[in-house]
C-alpha positions as a LaTeX table, in Angstrom:
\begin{tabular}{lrrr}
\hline
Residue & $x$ (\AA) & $y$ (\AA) & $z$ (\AA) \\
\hline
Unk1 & $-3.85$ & 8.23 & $-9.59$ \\
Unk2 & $-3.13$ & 7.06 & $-12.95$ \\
Unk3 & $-1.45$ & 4.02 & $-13.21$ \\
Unk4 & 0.49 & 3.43 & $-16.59$ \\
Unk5 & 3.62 & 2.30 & $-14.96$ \\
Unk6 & 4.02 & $-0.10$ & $-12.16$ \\
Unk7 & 7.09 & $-1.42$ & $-10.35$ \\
Unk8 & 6.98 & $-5.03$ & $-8.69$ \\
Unk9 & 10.21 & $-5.17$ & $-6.59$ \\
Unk10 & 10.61 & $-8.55$ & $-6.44$ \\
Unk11 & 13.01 & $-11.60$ & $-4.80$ \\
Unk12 & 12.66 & $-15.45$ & $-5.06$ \\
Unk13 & 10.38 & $-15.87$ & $-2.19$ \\
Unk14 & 6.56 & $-16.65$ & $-1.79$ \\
Unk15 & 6.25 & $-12.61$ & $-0.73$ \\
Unk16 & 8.10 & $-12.06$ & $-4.09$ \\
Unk17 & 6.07 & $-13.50$ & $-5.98$ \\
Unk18 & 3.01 & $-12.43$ & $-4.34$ \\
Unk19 & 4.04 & $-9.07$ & $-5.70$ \\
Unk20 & 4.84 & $-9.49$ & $-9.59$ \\
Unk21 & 1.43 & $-11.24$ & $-9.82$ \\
Unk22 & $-0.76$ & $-8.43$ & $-7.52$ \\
Unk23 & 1.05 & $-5.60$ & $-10.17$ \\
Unk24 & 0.46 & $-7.87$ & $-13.61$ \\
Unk25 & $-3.02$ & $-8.44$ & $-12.06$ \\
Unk26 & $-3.53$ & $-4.43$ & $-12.09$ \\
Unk27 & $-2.12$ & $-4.01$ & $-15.15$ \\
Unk28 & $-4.76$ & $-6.26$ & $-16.88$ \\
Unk29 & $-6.63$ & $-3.94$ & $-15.73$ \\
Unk30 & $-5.42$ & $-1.04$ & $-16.54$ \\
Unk31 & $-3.41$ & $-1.55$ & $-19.88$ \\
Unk32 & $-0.10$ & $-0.27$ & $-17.62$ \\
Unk33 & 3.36 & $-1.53$ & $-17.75$ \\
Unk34 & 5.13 & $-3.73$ & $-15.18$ \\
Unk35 & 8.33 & $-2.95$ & $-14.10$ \\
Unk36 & 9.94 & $-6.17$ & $-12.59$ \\
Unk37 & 13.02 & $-4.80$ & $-10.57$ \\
Unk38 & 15.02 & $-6.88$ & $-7.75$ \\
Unk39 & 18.04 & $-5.06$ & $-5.61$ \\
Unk40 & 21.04 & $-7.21$ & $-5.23$ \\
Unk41 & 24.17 & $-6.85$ & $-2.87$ \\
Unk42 & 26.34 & $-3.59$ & $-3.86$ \\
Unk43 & 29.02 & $-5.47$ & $-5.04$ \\
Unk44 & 27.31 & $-6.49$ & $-8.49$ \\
Unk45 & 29.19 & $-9.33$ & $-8.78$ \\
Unk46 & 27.20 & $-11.44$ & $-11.67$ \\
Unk47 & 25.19 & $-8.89$ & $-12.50$ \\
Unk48 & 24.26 & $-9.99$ & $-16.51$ \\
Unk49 & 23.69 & $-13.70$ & $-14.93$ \\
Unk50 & 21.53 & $-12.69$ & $-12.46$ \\
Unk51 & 19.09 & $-10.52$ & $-14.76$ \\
Unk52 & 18.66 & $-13.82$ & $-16.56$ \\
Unk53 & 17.74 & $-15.85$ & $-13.63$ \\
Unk54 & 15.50 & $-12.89$ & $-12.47$ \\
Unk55 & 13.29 & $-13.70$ & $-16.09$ \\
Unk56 & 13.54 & $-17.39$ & $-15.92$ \\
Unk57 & 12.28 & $-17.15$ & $-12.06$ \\
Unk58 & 9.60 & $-14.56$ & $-13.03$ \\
Unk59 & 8.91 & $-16.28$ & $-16.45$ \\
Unk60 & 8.29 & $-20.25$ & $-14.53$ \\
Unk61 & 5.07 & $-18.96$ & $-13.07$ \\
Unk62 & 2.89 & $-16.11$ & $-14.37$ \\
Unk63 & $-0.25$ & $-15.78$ & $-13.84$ \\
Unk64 & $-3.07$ & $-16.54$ & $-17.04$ \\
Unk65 & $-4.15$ & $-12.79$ & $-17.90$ \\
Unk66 & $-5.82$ & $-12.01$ & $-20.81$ \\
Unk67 & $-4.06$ & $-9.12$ & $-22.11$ \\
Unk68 & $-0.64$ & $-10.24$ & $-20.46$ \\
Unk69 & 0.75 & $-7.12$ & $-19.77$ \\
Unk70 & 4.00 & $-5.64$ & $-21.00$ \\
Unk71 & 7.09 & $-6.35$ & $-18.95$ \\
Unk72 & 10.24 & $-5.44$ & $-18.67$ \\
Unk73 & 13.49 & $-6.53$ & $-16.08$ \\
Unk74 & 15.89 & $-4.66$ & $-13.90$ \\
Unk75 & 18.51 & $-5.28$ & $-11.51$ \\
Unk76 & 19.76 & $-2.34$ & $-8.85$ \\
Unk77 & 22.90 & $-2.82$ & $-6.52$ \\
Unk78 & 22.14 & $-1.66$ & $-2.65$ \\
Unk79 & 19.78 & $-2.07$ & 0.15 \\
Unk80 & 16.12 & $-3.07$ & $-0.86$ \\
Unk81 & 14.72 & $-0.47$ & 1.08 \\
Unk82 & 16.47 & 2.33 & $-0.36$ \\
Unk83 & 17.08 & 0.92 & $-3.96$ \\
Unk84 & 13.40 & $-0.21$ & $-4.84$ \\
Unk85 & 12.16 & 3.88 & $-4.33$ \\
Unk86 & 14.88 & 5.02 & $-6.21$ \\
Unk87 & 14.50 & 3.03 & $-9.10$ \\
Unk88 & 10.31 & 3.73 & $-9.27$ \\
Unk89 & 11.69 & 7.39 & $-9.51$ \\
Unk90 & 13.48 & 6.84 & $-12.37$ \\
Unk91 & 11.43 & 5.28 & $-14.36$ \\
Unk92 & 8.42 & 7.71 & $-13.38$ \\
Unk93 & 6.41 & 5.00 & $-11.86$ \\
Unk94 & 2.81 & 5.73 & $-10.67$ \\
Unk95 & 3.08 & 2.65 & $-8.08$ \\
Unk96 & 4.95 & 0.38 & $-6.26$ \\
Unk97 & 4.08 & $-3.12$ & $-5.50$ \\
Unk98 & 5.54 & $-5.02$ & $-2.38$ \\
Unk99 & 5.47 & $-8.17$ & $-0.66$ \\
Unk100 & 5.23 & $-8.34$ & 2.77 \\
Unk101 & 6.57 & $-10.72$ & 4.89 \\
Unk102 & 5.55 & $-11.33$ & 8.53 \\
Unk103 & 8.07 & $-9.83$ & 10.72 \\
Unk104 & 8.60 & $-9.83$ & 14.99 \\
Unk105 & 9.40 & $-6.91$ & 15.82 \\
Unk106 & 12.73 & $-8.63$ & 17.48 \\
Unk107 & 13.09 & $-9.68$ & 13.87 \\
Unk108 & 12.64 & $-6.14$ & 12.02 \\
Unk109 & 15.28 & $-4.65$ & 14.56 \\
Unk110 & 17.88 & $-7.46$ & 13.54 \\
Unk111 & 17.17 & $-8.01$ & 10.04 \\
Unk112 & 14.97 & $-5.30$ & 8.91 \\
Unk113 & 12.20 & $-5.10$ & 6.97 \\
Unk114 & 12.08 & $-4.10$ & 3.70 \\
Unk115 & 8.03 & $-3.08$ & 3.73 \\
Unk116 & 8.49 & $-1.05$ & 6.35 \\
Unk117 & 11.67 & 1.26 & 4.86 \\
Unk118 & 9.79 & 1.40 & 1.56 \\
Unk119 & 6.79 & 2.79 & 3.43 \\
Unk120 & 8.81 & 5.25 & 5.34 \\
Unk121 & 10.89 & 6.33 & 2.25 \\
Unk122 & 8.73 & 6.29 & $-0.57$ \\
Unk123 & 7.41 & 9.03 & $-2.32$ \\
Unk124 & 5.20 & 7.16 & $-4.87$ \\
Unk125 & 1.84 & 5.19 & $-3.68$ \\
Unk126 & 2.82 & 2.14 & $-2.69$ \\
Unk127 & 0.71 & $-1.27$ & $-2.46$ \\
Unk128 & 1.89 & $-3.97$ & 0.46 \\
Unk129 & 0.90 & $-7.27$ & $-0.40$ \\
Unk130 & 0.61 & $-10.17$ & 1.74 \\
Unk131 & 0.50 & $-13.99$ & 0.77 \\
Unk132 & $-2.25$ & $-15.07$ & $-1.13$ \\
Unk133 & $-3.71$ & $-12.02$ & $-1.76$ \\
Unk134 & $-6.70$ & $-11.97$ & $-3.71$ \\
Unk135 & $-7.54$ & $-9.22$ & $-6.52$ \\
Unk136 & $-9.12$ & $-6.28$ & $-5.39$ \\
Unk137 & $-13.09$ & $-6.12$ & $-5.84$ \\
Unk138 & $-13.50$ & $-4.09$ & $-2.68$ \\
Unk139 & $-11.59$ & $-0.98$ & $-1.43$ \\
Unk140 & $-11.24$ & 1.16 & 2.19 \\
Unk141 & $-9.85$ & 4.00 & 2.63 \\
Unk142 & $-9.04$ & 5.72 & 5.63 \\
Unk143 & $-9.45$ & 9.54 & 6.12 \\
Unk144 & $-9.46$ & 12.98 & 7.83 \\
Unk145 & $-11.13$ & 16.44 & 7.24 \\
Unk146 & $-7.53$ & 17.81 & 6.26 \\
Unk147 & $-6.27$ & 18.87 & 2.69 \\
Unk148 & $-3.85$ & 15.63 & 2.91 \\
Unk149 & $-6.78$ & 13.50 & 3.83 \\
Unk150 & $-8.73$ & 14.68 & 1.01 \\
Unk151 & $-6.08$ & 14.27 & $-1.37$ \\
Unk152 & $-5.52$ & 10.21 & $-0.10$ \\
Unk153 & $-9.48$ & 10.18 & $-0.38$ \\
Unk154 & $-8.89$ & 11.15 & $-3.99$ \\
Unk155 & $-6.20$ & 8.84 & $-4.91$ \\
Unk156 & $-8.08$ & 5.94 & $-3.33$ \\
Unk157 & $-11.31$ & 6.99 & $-5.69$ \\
Unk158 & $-8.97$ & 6.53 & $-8.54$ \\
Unk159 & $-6.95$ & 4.00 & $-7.75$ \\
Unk160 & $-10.93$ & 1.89 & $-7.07$ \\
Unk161 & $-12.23$ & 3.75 & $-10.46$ \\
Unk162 & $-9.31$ & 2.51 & $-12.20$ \\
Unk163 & $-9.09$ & $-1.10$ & $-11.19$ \\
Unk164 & $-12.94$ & $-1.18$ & $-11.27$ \\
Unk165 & $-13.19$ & $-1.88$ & $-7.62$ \\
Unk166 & $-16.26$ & $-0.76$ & $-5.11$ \\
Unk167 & $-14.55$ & 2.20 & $-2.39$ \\
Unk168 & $-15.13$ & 2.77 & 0.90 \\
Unk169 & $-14.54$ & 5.35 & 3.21 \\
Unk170 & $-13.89$ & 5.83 & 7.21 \\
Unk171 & $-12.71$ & 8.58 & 9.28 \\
Unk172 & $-11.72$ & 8.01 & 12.79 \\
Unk173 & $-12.54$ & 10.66 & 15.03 \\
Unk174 & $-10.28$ & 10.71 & 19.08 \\
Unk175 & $-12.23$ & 10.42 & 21.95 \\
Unk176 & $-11.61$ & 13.34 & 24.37 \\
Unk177 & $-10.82$ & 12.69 & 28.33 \\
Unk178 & $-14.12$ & 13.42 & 30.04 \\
Unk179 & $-16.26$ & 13.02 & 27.14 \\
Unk180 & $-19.60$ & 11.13 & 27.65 \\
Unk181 & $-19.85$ & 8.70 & 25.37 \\
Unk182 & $-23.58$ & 8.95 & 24.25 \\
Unk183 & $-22.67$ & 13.07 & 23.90 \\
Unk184 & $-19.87$ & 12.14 & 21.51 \\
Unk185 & $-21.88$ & 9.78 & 19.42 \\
Unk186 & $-24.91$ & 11.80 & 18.88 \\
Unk187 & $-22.86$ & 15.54 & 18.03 \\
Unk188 & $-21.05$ & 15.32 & 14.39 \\
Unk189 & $-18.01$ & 16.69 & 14.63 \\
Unk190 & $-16.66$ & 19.03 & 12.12 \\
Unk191 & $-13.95$ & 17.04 & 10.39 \\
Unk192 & $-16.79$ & 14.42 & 10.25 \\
Unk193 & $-19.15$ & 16.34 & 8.16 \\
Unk194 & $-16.28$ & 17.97 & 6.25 \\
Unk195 & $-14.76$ & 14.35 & 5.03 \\
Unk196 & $-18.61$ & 13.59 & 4.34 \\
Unk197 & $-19.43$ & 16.37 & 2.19 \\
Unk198 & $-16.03$ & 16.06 & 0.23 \\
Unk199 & $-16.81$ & 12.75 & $-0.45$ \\
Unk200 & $-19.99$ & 13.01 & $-2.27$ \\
Unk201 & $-18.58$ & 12.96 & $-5.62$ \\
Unk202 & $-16.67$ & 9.55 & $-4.85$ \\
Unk203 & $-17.19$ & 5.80 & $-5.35$ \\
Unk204 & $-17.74$ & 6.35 & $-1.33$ \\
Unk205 & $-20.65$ & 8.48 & $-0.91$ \\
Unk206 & $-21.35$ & 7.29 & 2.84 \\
Unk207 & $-18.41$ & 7.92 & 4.87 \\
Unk208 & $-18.24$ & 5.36 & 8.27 \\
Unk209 & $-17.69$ & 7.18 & 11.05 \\
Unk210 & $-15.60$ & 5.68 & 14.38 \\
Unk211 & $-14.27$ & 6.59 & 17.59 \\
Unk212 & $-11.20$ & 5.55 & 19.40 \\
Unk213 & $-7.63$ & 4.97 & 18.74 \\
Unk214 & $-6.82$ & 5.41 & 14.79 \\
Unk215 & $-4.93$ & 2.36 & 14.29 \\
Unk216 & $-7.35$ & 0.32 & 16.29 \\
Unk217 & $-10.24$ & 1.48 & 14.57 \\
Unk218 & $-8.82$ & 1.04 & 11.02 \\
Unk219 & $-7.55$ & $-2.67$ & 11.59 \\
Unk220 & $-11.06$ & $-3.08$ & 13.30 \\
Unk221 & $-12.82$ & $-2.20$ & 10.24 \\
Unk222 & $-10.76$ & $-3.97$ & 8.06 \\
Unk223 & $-11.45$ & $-7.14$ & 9.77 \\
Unk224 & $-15.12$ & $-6.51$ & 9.49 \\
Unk225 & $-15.43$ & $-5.22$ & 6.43 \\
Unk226 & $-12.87$ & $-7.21$ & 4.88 \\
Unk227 & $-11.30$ & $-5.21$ & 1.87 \\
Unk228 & $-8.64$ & $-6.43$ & $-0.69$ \\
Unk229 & $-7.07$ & $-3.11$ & $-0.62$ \\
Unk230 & $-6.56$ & $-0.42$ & 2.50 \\
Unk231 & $-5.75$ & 2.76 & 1.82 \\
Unk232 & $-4.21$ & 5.15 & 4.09 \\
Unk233 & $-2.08$ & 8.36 & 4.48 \\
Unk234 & 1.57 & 7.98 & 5.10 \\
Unk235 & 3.98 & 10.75 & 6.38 \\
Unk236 & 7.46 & 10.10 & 5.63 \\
Unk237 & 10.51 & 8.94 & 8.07 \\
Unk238 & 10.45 & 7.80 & 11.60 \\
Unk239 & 12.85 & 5.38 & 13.37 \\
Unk240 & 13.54 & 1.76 & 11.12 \\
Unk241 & 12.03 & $-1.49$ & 12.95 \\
Unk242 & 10.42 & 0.62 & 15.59 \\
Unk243 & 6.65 & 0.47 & 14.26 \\
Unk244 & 5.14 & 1.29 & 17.52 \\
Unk245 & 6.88 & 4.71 & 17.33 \\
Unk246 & 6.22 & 4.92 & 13.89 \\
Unk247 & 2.76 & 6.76 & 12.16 \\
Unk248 & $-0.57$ & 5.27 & 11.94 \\
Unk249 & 0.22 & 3.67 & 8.42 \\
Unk250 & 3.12 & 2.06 & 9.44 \\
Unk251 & 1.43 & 0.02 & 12.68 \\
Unk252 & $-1.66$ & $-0.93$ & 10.69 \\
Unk253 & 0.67 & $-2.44$ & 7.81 \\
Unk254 & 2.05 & $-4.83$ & 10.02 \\
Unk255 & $-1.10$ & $-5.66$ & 11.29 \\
Unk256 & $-3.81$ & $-5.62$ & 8.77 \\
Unk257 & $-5.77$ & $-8.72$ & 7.04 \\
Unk258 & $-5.28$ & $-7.19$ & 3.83 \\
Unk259 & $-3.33$ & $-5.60$ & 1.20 \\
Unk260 & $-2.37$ & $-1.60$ & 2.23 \\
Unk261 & $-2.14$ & 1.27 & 0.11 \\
Unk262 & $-0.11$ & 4.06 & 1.21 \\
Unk263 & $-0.42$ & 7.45 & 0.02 \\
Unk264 & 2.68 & 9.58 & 0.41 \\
Unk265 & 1.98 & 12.69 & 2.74 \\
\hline
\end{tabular}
């Protein structure tokens, strides 16, 4: 993952906010370009007006970075959720940059949510900030022994190597019905030892192996190990609002302590 060009999709709310600072924060970092984009209703109506309140909003409270990166403004007409992808696709961005706002899930089936349709539309990486977030020193990604896995694995090392952040890596493996426990623990299995051995050129040379439910495990690890930054897979689609239907990705966004990285699939 090189990042040269990042989007912040923005609005004029604390999650908003949260985002344009999380993507100038990264581009100190990495000499990139920030994007500042927010999608208004499709009828456009005050559309030169509102690109000037978009700067002044923006422009009231940046962060103190020293190189300020470069920045420019946009303004799209739709839905959020569809409108923020499309526009990171047209201006060849290498990531997106989110806010998230806590959502019931009564709440994401009446109003929507537009973390969640980004996630499940998206074809770039895309970062989902919460409030407050801090910058990322530390970084966790989430993997398996597939081809996909590895190829998350290998955006997360570059995404950590770019932003000069320490990785690490975890791999979840299912527990089988009738399985003794202390048999499971003590036998490696072989997506295991392949995700180990794949990650010995890395910033995450160790590789944490659990046990259990995917989702579980992951937000269980986060909370212990408490990393700016999660990185996971993310396959594409799946029913809007319904996160409990959704893929692994999409119920530990809602739920995790930190910011989440998700790798297209």
């Amino acid at each position: 993952m090189q990042l040269s060009r990042i989007v912040a999709a923005t609005d004029e709310s604390d999650a908003g906010r949260q985002a344009v600072w999380t993507a100038l924060e990264l581009a100190s970092r990495t000499g990139a370009c920030v994007y500042v984009m927010h999608a208004m209703p499709l009828d456009g109506h005050g559309f030169a007006p509102a690109l000037e309140q978009l700067k002044r909003w923006v422009q009231s409270d940046l962060p103190s970075l020293d190189p300020m990166p470069r920045m420019t403004y946009s303004l799209a007409c739709g839905l959020p959720g569809i409108e923020i992808g499309r526009f990171a696709e047209e201006v060849c961005a290498d990531l997106v940059v989110v806010g998230r706002k806590p959502r019931t899930r009564m709440a994401r089936l009446l109003v929507g949510d537009t973390a969640d349709a980004v996630a499940r539309r998206s074809r770039l990486p895309s970062l989902f900030v919460p409030p407050r977030h801090a910058p990322p020193r530390h970084v966790l990604v989430a993997v398996d022994g597939s081809e996909r896995g590895m190829a998350v694995l290998k955006a997360a090392d570059g995404f950590a190597r770019q932003i000069g952040a320490e990785l690490g890596a975890l791999t979840v493996e299912p527990v089988h019905a009738g399985e003794p426990a202390h048999l499971a623990m003590a036998t490696p299995a072989t997506r295991s030892t392949q995700v180990q051995s794949r990650a010995l050129g890395t910033l995450a040379p160790e590789v944490e192996v659990r046990r259990g439910n995917a989702a579980e495990q992951i937000l269980l690890a986060a909370h212990e190990r408490s990393p700016e930054v999660l990185v996971l897979g993310c396959h594409r689609g799946g029913p809007a609002g319904v996160i409990e239907a959704g893929s692994t990705a999409r119920q530990v966004l809602h739920a995790a302590p930190c910011a989440v990285l998700t790798v297209p699939l």
